[in-house]
C-alpha positions in Angstrom: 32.3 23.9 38.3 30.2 20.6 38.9 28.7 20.0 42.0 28.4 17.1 44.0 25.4 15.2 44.7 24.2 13.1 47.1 23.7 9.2 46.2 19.3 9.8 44.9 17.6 6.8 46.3 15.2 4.7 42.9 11.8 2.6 42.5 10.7 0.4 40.5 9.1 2.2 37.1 4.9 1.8 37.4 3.3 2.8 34.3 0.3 5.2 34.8 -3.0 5.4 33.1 -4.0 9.1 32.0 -7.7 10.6 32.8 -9.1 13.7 34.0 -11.0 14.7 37.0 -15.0 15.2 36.2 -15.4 17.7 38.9 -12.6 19.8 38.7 -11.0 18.7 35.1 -8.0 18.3 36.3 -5.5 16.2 34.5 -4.1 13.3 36.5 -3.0 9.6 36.1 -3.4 6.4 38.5 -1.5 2.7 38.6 -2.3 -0.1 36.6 -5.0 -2.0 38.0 -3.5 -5.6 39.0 -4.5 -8.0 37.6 -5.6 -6.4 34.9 -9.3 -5.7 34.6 -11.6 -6.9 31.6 -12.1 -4.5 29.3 -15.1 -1.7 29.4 -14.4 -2.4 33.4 -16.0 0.7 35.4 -12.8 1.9 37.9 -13.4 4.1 41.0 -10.8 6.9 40.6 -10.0 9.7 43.2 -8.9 13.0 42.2 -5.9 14.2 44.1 -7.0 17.8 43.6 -10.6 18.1 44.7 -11.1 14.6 46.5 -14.3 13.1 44.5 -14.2 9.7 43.4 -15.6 9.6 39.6 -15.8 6.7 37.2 -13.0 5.7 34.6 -13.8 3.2 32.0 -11.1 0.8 31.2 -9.4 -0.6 28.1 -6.4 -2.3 27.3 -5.4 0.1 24.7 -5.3 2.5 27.8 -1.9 1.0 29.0 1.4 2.3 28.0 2.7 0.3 24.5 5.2 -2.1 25.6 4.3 -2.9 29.0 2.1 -5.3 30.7 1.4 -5.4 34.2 2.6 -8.7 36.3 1.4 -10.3 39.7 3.4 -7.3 41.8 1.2 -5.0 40.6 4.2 -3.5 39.4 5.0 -3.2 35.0 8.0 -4.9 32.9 8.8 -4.0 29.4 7.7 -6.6 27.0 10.1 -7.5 23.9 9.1 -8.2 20.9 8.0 -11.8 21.0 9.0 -12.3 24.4 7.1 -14.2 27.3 5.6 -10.9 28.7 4.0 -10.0 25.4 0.5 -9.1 25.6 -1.9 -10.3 22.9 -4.0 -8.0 23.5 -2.0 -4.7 24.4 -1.4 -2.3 20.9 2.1 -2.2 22.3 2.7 -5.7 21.8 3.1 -5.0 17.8 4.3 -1.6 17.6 7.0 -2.4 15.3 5.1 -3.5 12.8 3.6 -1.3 10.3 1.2 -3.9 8.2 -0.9 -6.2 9.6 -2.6 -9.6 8.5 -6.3 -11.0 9.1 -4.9 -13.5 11.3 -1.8 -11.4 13.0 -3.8 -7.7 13.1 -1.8 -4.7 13.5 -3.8 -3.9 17.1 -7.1 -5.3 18.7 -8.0 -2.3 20.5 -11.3 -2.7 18.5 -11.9 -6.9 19.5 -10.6 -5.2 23.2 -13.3 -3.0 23.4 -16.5 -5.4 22.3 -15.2 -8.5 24.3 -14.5 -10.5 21.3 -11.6 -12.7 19.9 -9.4 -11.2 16.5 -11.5 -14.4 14.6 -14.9 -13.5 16.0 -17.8 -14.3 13.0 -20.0 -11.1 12.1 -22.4 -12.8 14.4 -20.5 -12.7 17.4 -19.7 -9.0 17.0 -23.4 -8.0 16.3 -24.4 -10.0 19.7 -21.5 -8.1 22.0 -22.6 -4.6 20.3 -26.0 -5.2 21.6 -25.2 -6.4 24.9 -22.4 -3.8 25.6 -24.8 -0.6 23.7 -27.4 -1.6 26.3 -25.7 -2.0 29.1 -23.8 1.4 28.6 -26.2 3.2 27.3 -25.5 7.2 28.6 -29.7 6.8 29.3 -29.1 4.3 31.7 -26.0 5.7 32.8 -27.3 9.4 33.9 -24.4 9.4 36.5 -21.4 8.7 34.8 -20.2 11.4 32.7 -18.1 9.0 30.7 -21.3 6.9 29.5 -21.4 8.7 26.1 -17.5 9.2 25.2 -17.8 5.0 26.3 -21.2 4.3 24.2 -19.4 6.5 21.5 -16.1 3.9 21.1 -18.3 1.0 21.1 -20.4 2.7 18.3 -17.2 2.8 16.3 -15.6 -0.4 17.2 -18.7 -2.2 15.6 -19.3 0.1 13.1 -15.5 -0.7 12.1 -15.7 -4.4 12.9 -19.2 -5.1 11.3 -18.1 -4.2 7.7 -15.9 -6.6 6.0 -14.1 -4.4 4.1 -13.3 -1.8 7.2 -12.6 -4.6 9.2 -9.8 -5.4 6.5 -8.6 -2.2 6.6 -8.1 -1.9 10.5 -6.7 -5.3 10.6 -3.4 -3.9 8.2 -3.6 -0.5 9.4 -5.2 -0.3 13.0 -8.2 2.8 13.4 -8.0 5.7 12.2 -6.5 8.0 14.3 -3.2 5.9 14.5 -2.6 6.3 10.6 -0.5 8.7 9.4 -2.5 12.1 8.1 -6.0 10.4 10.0 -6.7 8.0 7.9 -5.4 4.0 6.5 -2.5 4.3 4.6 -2.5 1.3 1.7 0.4 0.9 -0.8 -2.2 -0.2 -3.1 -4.3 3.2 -3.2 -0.5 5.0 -2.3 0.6 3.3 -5.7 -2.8 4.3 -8.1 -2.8 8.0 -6.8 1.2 8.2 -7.2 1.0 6.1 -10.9 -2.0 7.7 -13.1 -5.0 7.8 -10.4 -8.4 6.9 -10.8 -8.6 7.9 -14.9 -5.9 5.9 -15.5 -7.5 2.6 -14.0 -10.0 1.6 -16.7 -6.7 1.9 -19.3 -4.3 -0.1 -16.9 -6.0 -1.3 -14.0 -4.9 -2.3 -10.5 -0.5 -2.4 -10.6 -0.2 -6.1 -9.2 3.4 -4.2 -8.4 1.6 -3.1 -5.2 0.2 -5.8 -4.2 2.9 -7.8 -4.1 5.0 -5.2 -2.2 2.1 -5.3 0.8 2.2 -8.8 0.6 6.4 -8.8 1.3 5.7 -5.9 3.9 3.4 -8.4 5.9 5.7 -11.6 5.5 9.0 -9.5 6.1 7.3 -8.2 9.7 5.8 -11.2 10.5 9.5 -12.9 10.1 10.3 -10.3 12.6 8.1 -11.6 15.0 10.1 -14.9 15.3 13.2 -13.7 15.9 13.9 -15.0 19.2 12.6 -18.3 17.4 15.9 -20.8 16.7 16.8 -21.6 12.7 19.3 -24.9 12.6 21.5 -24.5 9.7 23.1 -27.2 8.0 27.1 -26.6 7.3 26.7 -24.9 4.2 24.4 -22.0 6.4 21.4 -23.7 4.5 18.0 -23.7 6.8 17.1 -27.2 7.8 13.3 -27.5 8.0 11.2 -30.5 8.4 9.4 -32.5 5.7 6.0 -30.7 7.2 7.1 -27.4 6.8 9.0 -27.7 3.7 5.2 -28.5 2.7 3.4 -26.1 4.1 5.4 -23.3 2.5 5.4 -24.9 -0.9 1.3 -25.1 -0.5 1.7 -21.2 0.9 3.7 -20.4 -2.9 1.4 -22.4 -4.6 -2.0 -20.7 -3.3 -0.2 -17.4 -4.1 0.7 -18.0 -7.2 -3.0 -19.4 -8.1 -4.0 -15.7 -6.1 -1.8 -13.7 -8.5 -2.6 -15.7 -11.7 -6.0 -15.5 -10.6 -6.2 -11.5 -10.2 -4.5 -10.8 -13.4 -6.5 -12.5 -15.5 -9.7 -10.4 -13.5 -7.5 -7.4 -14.8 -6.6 -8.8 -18.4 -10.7 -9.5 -18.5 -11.8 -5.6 -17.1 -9.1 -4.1 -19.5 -10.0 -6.2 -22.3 -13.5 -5.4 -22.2 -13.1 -1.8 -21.4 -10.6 -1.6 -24.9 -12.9 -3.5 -26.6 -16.3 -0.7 -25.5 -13.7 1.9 -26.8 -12.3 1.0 -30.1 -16.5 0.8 -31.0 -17.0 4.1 -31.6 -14.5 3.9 -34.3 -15.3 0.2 -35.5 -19.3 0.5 -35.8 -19.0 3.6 -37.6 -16.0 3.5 -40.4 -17.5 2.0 -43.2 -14.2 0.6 -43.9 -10.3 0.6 -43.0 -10.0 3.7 -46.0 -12.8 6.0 -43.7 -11.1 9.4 -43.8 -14.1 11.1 -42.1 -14.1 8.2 -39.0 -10.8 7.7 -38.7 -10.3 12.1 -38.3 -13.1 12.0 -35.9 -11.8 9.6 -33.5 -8.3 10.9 -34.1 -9.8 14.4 -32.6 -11.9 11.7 -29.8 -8.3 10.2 -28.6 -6.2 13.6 -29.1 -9.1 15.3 -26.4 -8.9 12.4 -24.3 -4.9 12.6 -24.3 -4.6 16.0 -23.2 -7.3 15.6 -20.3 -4.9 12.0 -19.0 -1.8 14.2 -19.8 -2.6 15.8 -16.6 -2.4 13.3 -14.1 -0.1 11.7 -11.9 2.8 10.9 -14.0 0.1 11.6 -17.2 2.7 11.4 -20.1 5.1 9.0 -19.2 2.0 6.4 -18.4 0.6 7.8 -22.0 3.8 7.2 -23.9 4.2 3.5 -22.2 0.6 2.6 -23.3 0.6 4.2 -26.4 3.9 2.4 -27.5 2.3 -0.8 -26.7 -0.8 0.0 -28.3 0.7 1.0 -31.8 3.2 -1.6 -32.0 1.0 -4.3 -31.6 -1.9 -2.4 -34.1 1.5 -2.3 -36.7 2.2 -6.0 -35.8 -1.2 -7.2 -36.5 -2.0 -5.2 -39.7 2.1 -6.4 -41.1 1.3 -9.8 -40.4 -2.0 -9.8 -42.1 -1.0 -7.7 -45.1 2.4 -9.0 -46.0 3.3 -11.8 -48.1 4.3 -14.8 -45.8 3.5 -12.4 -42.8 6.9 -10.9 -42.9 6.6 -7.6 -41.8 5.2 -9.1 -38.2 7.7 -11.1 -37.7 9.7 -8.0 -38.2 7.5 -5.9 -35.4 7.7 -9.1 -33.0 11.9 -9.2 -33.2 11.0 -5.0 -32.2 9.0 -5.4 -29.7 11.0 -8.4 -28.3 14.0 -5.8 -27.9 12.2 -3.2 -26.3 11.1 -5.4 -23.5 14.5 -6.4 -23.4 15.9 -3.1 -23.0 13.0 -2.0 -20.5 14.1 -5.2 -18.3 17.7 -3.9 -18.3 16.8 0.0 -17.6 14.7 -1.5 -14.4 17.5 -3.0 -13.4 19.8 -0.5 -13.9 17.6 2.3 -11.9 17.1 -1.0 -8.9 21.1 -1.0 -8.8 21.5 2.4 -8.7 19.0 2.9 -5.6 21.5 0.1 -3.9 24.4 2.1 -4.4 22.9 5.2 -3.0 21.7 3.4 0.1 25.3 1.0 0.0 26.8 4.9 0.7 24.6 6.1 3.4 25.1 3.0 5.2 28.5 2.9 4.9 29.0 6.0 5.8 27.1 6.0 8.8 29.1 3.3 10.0 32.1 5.1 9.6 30.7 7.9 11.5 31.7 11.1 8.8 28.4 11.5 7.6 27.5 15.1 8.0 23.6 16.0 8.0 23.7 18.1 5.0 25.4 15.0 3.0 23.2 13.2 4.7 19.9 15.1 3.7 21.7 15.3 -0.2 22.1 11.5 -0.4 18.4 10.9 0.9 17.1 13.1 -1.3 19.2 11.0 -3.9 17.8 7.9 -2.7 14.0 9.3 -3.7 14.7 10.5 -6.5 16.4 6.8 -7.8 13.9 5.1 -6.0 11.0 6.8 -7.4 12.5 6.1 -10.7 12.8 2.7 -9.7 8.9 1.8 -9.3 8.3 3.7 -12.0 10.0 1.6 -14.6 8.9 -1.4 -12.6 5.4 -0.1 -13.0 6.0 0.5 -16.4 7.3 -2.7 -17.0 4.9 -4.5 -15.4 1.9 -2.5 -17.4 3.6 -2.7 -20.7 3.4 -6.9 -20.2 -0.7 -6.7 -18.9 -1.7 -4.3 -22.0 0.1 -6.7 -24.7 -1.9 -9.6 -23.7 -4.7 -7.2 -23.7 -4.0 -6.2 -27.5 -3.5 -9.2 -28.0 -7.0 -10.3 -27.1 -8.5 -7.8 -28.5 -7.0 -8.6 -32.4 -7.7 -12.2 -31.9 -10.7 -12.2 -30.8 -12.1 -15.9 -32.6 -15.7 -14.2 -32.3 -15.3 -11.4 -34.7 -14.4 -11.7 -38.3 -11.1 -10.2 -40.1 -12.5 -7.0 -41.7 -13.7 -6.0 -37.3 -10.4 -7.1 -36.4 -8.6 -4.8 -39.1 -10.8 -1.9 -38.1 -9.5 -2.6 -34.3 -6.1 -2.5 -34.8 -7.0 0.2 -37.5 -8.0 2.6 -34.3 -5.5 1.0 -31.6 -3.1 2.4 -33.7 -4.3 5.7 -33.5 -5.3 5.7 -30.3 -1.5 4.9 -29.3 -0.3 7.4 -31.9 -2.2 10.1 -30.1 -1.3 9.3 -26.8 2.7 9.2 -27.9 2.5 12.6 -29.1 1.3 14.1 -25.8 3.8 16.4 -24.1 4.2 18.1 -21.1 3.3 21.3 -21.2 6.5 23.5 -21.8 8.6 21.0 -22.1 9.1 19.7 -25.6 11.8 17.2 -25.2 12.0 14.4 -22.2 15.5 13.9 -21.0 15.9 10.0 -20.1 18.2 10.9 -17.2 14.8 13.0 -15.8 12.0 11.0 -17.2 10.8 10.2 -13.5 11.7 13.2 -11.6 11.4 14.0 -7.4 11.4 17.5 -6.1 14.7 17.6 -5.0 17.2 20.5 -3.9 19.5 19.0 -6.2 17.0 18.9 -8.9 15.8 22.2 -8.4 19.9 23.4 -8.8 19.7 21.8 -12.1 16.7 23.5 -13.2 18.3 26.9 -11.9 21.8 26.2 -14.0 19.6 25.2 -17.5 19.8 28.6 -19.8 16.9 30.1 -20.9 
């Protein structure tokens, strides 16, 4: 039986500000100060409980994400992009997971020194010093606050001072808003996930990463100009002036001079690093028929195989390089020891198929991820989706899209390492007989690290060769006989 209220009288919502008592520690909250005070501002707070009036420093990150106070003392919500956005408030971008140098994720940090998001390293040493000695907890005996206070100023500088934490923080914010405590980067997410650390003097930094940061950053900071008008011609083409039409064409262009930049670095690093290994074989065979050398440094690569198999994705990154690596030893050996170079022309129509075929299995796996999601979505709109087929197709959609950056991955390092062979075997500072003995020990390099297997399973199913967890995997694995 429902029972009947009276009409409940309403006020307008004023966000609160959390602290604690120093007398009596008890928890409390107080209004937004209005206007809003600067930040590191000293505020006289009295306890409800016990009556003393203790100090509370204030800082911007202090106010509730998504509000910002106005001239009534009172606080509105703030849309994304909308007039009462606060530039300074970590609310103001909390849909947006990756930041940018110019557009940081939150300026908690800038809040706390005094200092603009571009402030030089000279600017943020100066407002350290003024702001460590004017806090100091010495010089502060009274206020029990002075050292928690000194403490964020400590770190904010700390942070802010070091080019390559103040990076960090700009994508990622501090610390303790990352997920797990710490910055989350689909750079370092992508090396542990694909190889690791041992596998980045074979294959180097996966660009693949880097350029999926880099469409993170642009996608969210389209986001932020939603509200912002687009005229369309009839065709539903943008229409954009002769000024931006050249500014984003000088944006592609500096990108592409970045990217073409970074993997040349990595062609370089890899290059050199092939090079430094293939000498242990070269500098001691006494010639391309050295049975001794060439069994020693077959034992070298086989120990070095089964110590990468073990990895992250270990033998499927081992197979990838070490198909590159002996096709492109047999290509250079057939070219230079057939009449009319025949039997490398034969290798090159090879290994022009097997890219081929990579391209199209990438594909493949990319449409298949699209399908999985094309179902959730639709059947979310339809409203029959139940959570268990729910939970079964997301655990479908990371299994495909696992698979997915894998053979992208793949891909992508396949291409870097045969312009790294490539180098390598035509190298115009070494004569013919080092460059035979090169591809003489690239080819057994590869052929050791094809061989590897995982251990108890023999035989790599292409329908599993990237595999996730899954229930639905682990069902499989229960209905395989033994």
């Amino acid at each position: 039986m429902s029972r009947a209220y009276p009409v409940l009288t309403s006020r307008p919502f004023v966000p609160h500000i959390r602290s604690g008592c120093s007398s009596c520690n008890t928890p409390l909250e107080f209004p937004i100060p209005s206007p809003s005070p600067a930040p590191a501002t000293l505020l006289r707070v009295q306890c409800f409980n016990c009556q003393t009036v203790y100090s509370h420093t204030f800082y911007p990150t202090q106010i509730p994400a998504g509000w910002s106070p106005n001239s009534g003392g009172s606080a509105t919500p703030t849309s994304k992009g909308g007039p009462g956005a606060s530039s300074t408030s970590q609310g103001a971008r909390k849909g947006r997971k990756i930041g940018t140098q110019e557009k940081p994720l939150e300026t908690g940090y800038y809040d706390i020194l005094g200092v603009p998001i571009d402030a030089s390293t000279d600017d943020i040493k100066k407002s350290y010093r003024r702001l460590a000695i004017k806090h100091h907890p010495d010089k502060n005996p009274d206020d029990p606050n002075a050292e928690e206070r000194f403490k964020e100023i400590a770190i904010a500088y700390q942070t802010l001072s070091d080019p390559e934490l103040r990076k960090k923080y700009n994508e990622f914010g501090p610390k303790e808003s990352a997920p797990e405590g710490g910055f989350v980067d689909p750079e370092e997410v992508f090396g542990a996930i694909f190889g690791g650390e041992r596998f980045a003097p074979i294959i180097g930094q996966i660009s693949l990463a880097r350029d999926m940061k880099t469409a993170l950053q642009e996608a969210e900071e389209g986001e932020g100009e939603e509200g912002k008008e687009v005229k369309r011609d009839a065709k539903g083409k943008e229409i954009i002036s002769e000024e931006e039409r050249a500014r984003r064409d000088e944006k592609e262009r500096k990108a592409s001079a970045e990217k073409a930049a970074a993997r040349a670095e990595r062609v370089q690093k890899l290059v050199d690093n092939l090079e430094r290994k293939l000498g242990i074989f070269t500098e001691s065979a006494s010639g391309p028929d050295d049975p001794d050398s060439a069994k020693s440094w077959r034992t070298i690569c086989q120990l070095e195989a089964e110590e990468l198999k073990n990895e992250s994705y270990g033998v499927e990154l081992l197979q990838a390089i070490g198909f590159v690596y002996v096709s492109k030893a047999k290509h250079y050996l057939a070219t230079n020891q057939t009449l009319f170079g025949v039997g490398g022309w034969l290798h090159n129509v090879q290994g022009k198929y097997h890219v081929f075929s990579e391209t199209v299995s990438t594909l493949r796996s990319a449409i298949e991820l699209k399908s999985v999601f094309d179902q959730i979505q639709a059947a979310e709109k339809a409203g029959n989706l139940s959570p268990e087929e729910k939970k079964r197709l997301e655990e479908q959609a990371a299994e495909k899209g696992l698979q997915a950056l894998f053979k992208g991955t793949k891909l992508e390092v396949e291409s870097v390492l045969r312009e790294t062979c490539d180098r390598v075997l035509e190298d115009p500072s070494i004569n013919r007989n080092k460059a035979q003995l090169r591809a003489i020990a690239l080819q057994i390099l590869g052929e050791s690290y094809v061989a590897v297997r995982k251990d108890q399973e023999p035989s790599i199913d292409e329908s599993e060769y990237v595999r996730v967890d899954t229930k639905s995997s682990r069902d499989k694995d229960r209905q395989k006989p033994y």
